[in-house]
VODOKOL-542627 format. One record per residue (C-alpha): residue in three letters; x, y, z. Coordinates in steps of 0.001 Angstrom, whole numbers, padded with zeros to 6 digits, always signed. Layout:
BEGIN
ALAXYZ
...
END
This chain:
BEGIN
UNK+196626+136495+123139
UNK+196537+139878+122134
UNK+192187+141299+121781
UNK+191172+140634+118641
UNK+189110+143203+117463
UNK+186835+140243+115138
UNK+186222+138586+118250
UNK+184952+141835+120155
UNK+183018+142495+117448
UNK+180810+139511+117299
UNK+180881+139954+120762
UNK+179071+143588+120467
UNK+177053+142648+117829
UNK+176048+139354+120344
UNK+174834+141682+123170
UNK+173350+144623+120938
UNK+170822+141685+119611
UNK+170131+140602+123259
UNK+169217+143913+124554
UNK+167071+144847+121382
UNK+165179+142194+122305
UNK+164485+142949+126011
UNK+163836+146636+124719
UNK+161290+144850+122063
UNK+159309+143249+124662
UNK+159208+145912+127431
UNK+156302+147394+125858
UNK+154781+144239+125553
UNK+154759+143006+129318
UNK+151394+144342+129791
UNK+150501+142678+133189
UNK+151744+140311+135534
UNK+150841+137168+133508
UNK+152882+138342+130688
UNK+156104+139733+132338
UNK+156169+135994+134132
UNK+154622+133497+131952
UNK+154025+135783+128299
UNK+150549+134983+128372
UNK+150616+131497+127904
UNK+151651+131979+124744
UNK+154898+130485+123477
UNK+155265+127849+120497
UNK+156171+123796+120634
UNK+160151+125721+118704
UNK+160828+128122+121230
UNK+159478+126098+124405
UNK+161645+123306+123886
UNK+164743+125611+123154
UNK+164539+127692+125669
UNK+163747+125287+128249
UNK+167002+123387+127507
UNK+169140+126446+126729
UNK+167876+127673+130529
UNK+168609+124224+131604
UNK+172302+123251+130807
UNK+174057+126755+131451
UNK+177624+127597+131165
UNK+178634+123665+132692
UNK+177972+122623+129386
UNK+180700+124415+127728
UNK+182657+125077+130151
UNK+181947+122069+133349
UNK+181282+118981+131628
UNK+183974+119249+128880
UNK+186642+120015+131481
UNK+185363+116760+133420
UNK+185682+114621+129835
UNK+189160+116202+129550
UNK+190642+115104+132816
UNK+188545+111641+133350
UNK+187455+110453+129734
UNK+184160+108692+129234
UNK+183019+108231+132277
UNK+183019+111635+133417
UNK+179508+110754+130650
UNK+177281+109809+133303
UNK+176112+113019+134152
UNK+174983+113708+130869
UNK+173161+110247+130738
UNK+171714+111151+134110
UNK+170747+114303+132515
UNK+169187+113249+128977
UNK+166994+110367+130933
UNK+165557+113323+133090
UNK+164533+115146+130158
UNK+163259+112590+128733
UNK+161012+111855+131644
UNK+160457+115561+132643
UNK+158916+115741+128901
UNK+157035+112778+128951
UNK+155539+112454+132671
UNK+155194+116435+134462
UNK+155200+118652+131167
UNK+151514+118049+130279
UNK+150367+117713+133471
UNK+152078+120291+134922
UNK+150549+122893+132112
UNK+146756+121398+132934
UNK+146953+121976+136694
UNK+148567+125029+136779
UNK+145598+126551+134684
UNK+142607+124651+136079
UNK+144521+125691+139830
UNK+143011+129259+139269
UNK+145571+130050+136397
UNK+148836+130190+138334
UNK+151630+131575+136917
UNK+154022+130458+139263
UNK+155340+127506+141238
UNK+154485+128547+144626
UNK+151497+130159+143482
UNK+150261+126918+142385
UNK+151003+124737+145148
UNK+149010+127568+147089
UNK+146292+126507+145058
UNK+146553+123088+144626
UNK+145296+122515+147947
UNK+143042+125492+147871
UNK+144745+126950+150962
UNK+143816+130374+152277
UNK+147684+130455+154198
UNK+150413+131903+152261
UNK+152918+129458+154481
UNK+153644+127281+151651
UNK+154378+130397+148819
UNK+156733+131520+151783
UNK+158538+128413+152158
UNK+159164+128143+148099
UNK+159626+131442+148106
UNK+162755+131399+150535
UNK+164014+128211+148887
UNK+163758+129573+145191
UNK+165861+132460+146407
UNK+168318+131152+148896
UNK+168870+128247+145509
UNK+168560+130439+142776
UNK+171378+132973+144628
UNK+173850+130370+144125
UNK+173195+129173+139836
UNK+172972+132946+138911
UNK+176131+133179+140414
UNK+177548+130199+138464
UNK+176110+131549+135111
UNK+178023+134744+136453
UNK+181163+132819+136786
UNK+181044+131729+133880
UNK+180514+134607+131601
UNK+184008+135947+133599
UNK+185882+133189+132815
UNK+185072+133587+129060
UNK+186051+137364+129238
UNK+188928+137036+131127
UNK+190012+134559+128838
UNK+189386+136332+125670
UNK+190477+139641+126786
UNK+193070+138970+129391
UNK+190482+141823+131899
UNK+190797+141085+135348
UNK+187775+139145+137059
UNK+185908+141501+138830
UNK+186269+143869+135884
UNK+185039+140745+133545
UNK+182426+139694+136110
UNK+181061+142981+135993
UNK+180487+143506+132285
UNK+178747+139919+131801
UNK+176426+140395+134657
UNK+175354+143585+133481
UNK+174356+142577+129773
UNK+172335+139720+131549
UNK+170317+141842+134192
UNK+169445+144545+131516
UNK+167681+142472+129043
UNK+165924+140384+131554
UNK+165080+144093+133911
UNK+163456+145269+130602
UNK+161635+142689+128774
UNK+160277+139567+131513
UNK+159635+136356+129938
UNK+159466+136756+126484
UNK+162649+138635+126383
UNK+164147+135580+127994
UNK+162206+132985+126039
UNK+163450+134439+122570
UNK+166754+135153+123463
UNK+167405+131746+125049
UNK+165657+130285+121967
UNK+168551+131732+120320
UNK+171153+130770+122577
UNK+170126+127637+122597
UNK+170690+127550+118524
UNK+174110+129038+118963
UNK+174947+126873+121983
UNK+173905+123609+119704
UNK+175634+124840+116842
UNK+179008+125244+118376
UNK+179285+122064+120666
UNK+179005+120554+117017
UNK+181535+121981+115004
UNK+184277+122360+117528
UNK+184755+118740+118274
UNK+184875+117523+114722
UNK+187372+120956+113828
UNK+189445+119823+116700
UNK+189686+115997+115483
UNK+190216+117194+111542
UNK+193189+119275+112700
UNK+195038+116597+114714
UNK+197622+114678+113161
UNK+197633+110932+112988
UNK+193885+111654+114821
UNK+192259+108366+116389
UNK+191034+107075+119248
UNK+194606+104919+119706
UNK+195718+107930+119879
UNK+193149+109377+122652
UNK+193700+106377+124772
UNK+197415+106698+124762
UNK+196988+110338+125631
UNK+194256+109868+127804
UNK+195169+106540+129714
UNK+193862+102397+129398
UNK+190844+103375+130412
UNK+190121+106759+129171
UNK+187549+105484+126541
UNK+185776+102740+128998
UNK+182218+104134+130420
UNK+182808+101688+133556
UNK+186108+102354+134023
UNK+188696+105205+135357
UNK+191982+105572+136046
UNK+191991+102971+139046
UNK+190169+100483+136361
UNK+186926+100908+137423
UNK+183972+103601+138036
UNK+183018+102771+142004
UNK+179192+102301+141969
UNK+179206+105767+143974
UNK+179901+107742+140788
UNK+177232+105930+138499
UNK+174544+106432+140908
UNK+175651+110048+141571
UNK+175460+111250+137713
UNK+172175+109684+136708
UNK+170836+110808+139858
UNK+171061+114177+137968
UNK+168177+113316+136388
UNK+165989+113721+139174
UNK+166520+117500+139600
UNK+164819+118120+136460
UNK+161596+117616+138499
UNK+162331+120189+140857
UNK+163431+123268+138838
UNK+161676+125987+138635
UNK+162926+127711+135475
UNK+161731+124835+133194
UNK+158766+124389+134901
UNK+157890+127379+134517
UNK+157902+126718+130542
UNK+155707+124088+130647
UNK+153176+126525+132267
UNK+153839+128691+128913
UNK+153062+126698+126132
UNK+149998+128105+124673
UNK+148482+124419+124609
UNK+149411+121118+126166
UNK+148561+119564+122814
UNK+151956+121243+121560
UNK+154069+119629+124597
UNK+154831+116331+122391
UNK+156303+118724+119232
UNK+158155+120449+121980
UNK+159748+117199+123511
UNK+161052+115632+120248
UNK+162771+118760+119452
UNK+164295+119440+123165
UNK+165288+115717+123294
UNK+167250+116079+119999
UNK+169294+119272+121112
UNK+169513+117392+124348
UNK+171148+114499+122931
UNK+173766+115900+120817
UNK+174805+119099+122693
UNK+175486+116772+125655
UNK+177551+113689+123355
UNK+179239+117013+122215
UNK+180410+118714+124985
UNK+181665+115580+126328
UNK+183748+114549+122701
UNK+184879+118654+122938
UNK+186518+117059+126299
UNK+187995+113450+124913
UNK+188845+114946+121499
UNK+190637+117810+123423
UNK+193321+115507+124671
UNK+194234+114585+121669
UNK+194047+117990+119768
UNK+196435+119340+122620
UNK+198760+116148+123179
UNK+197435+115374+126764
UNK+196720+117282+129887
UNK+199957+118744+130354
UNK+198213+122558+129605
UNK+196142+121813+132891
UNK+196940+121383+136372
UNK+193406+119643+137073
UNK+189708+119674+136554
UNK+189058+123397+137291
UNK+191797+124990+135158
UNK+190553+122536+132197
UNK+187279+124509+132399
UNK+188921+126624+129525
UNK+189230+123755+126858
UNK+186392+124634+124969
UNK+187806+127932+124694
UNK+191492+126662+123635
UNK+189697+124816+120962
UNK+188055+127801+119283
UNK+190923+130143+119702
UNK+193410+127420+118428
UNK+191304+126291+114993
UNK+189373+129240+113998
UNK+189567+132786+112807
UNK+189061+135874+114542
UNK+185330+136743+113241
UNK+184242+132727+113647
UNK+186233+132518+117021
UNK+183942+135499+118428
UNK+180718+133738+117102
UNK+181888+130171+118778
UNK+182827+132054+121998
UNK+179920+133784+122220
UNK+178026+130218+122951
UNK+179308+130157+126338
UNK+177859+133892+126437
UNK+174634+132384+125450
UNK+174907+129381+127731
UNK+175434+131291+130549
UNK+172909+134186+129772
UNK+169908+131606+128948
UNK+170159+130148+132805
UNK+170775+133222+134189
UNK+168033+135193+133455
UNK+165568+132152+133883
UNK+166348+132176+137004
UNK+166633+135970+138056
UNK+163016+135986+136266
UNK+161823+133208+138235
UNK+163537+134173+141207
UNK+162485+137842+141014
UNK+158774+136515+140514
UNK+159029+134335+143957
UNK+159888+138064+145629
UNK+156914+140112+144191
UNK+153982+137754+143316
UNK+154812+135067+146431
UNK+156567+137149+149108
UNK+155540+140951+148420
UNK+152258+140511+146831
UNK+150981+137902+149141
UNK+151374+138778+152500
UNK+152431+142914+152433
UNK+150277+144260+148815
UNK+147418+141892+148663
UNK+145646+144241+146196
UNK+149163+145607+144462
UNK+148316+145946+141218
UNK+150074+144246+137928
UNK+151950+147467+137271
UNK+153088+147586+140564
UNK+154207+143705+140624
UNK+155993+144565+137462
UNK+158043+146996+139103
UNK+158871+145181+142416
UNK+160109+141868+140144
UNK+162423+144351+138310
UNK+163594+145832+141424
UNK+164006+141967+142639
UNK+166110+141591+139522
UNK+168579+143893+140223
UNK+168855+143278+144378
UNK+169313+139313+143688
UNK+171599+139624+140488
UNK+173851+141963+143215
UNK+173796+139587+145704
UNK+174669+136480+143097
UNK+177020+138896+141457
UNK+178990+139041+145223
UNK+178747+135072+145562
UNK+180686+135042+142084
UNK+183499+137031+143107
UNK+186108+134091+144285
UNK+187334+133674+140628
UNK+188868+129880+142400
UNK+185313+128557+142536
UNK+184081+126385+139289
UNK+181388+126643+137396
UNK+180328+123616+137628
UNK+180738+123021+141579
UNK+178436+125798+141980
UNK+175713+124531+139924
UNK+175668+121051+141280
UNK+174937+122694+144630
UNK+171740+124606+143425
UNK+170627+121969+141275
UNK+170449+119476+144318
UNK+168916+122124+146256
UNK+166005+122597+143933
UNK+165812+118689+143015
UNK+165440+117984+146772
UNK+163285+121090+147686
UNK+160714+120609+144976
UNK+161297+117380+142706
UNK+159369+115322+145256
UNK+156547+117408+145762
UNK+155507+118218+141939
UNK+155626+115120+141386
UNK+153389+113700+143760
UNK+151543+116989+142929
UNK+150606+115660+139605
UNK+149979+111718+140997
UNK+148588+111183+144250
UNK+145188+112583+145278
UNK+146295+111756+149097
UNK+148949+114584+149171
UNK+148624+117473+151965
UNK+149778+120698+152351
UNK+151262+119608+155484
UNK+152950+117502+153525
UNK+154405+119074+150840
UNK+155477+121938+153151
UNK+157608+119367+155220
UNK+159264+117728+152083
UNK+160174+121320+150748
UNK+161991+122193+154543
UNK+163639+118624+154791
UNK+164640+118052+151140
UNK+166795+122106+150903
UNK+167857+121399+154935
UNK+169375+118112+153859
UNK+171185+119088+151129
UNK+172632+121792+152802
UNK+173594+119866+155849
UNK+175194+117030+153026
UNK+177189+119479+151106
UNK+178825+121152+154289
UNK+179179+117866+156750
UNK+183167+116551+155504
UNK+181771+113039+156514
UNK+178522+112980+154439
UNK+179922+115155+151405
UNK+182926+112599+151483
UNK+181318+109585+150989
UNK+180938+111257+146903
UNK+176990+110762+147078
UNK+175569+113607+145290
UNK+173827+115049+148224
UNK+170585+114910+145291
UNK+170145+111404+146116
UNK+169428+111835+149722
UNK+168012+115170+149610
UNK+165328+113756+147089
UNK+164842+110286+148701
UNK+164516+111476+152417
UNK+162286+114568+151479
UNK+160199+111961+149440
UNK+159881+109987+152412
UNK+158988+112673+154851
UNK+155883+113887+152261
UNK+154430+110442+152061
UNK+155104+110157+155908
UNK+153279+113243+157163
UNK+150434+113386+154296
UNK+149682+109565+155744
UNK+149495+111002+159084
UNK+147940+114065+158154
UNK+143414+113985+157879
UNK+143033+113624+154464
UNK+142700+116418+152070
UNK+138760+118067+151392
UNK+136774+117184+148866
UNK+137196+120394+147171
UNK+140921+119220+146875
UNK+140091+115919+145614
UNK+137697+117100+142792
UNK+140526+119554+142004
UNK+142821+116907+141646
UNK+140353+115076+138987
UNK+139707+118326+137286
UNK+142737+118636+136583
UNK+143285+114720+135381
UNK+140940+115237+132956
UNK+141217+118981+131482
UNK+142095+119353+127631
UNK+143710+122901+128191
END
């Protein structure tokens, strides 16, 4: 396909508005408070939004529409996995997690907080999340990376490196300049455009295929193609169920939606916020999946792939195949967005872990906000270099690179907000043992051929033995102080 100037327009037009943005806020990051958290100010609208747009990434458009594609159906039970976490995310940490954090001497981020939620004078534990939120955090930049090279080297036939390069810059300079509100509004956006794609393109692709039905799917796709419980060898092994809803446990780990949950200017807003989130939730994921099964039929089976990975483009064939030059740009551009919105969550998050948890507390104990400000943007652009390296290898996928980090964080911290927010008996001993075990074992899971073999998402044990070993050492451990306790019920019973 030759570059179509309509589609590098929206595509300029797409990044102009992104860095007007983080040029609008740069003035407006103030302090250290508002270049992480925006004062604890956002709204139920862009919360939600921008929480989900962070969340789902370029495996949405790219990832989980290639797996649909190549498997049918029940390549779905990641997304079902993933829309029971957010449900529960919502409903069970969001409120509690925005009460603690500001009754726990207003922290702004995650290892701040568990700092303070056991009022501990050592900076061991913001260390240990520290290290964990970077070594994690290294690996989904680079997928959102990844991603936004695939789309240009698709688009605009550029060579990787070249198209890796352009996408990572546009991502680093808006997040550099404006901190969290930059991100927050722009993924609010994102999110819009991300929702508003995964829509249209299935039900384009099915109006424009002859004779369209889902006879027609199944004979494309295979017998089972359209069965939930059932694959090509007639049946999804237990292994594979358990492994996508057991997606739904990272969502207590990660940091960049956490993170919004500290934001919203008042936990009364958090219930707005959910209904909203678990509406785009619902139908971006049921989309991206039909872009997948409709695909097969749109294109007359899988014969344009050679497997999973080189299907990650079918979103992409869609749009360019169905729509005009202008609207093709605008479509593509979602993929820009989903990638973008995770990205910069996480370099934000991940930059913050580096000044306010690493620099701040044990080299500049008095470094003041401007200073912070300046370290985290410096962290910006040493971590989006080193994520920008990992994405090189054009051969890995998008989405095999964020199942990796998303483990990582569900392992290293699910466990331990959780029993954060609900068990008094919790010690810093603990929680600092859970963190090591939970990362070490998913590490250890993903690069053993014997354990990754099995096809147990390395999640599930990463989260279950980690959840063990907190319980284990806290019992073992002298119980926590007073102070900690009445902390604890503070906490409980704050109307922040």
């Amino acid at each position: 396909m030759q570059i179509n100037i309509s589609i590098l327009s929206a595509f300029i037009v797409y990044f102009l508005m992104m860095l007007a943005i983080g040029i609008y806020f740069y003035s407006k990051s103030k302090n250290i408070s508002d270049y992480f958290l925006g004062g604890r100010g956002l709204g139920s609208w862009v919360t939600a939004l921008s929480a989900q747009a962070s969340d789902m990434s370029g495996w949405l458009l790219l990832g989980l529409p290639a797996a649909a594609f190549w498997s049918g159906l029940s390549a779905g039970w990641i997304a079902i996995g993933l829309a029971i976490g957010t449900y529960l995310n919502w409903k069970f940490i969001a409120v509690k997690f925005r009460k603690f954090t500001a009754v726990a001497n207003d922290s702004i981020t995650i290892p701040q907080y568990l700092q303070n939620r056991f009022l501990s004078q050592s900076t061991l534990i913001r260390s240990v999340c520290a290290v964990i939120i970077f070594v994690f955090f290294l690996v989904y930049t680079a997928s959102a990376f990844s991603a936004g090279a695939k789309l240009f080297q698709y688009v605009f036939k550029l060579d990787y490196v070249v198209a890796l390069t352009i996408g990572s810059f546009i991502i680093i300079a808006y997040t550099f300049l404006g901190g969290f509100m930059a991100v927050c509004w722009t993924d609010f956006i994102q999110g819009t455009l991300m929702f508003v794609a995964l829509v249209i393109v299935p039900f384009a692709a099915a109006a424009k295929t002859p004779d369209f039905s889902f006879q027609l799917i199944s004979e494309l796709g295979g017998t089972n193609y359209l069965n939930l419980f059932a694959d090509a060898s007639g049946q999804v092994a237990l292994v594979t169920i358990i492994s996508g809803l057991a997606w739904g446990l990272g969502y207590f780990g990660m940091p960049h939606i956490l993170t919004r949950f500290m934001a919203i200017k008042e936990s009364s807003m958090i219930k707005k916020s959910r209904i909203i989130a678990m509406i785009w939730v619902i139908i971006s994921l049921l989309a991206a999946v039909m872009v997948g099964v409709v695909g097969i039929a749109f294109l007359g089976g899988r014969g344009a792939y050679t497997d999973v990975g080189a299907a990650e483009v079918i979103f992409m064939d869609l749009v360019t195949h169905l729509f005009p030059g202008l609207i093709a740009g605008v479509l593509l551009s979602a993929i820009l967005a989903a990638a973008m919105s995770t990205a910069d969550s996480q370099l934000l998050v991940a930059a913050s872990a580096v000044s306010n948890d690493f620099y701040k507390a044990l080299f500049r104990k008095k470094a003041s906000d401007k200073e912070l400000i300046w370290v985290s943007r410096i962290a910006v652009m040493v971590i989006s270099v080193i994520a920008y390296c990992l994405a090189l290898d054009p051969n890995s996928t998008v989405m095999g690179l964020v199942s990796y980090a998303w483990a990582g964080f569900g392992s290293s911290f699910g466990p331990v907000i959780l029993l954060s927010l609900f068990w008094k008996r919790l010690t810093l001993k603990g929680a600092v043992s859970g963190m090591i075990v939970g990362g070490v074992t998913v590490v250890v899971w993903e690069n053993v051929s014997f354990l990754s073999g099995t096809g147990l998402y390395s999640l599930v044990p990463g989260f279950f033995i980690a959840l063990a070993v907190i319980v284990l050492v806290s019992l073992i451990d002298k119980e926590p102080s007073q102070e900690v306790k009445d902390l604890f019920e503070r906490a409980h019973n704050s109307t922040i």
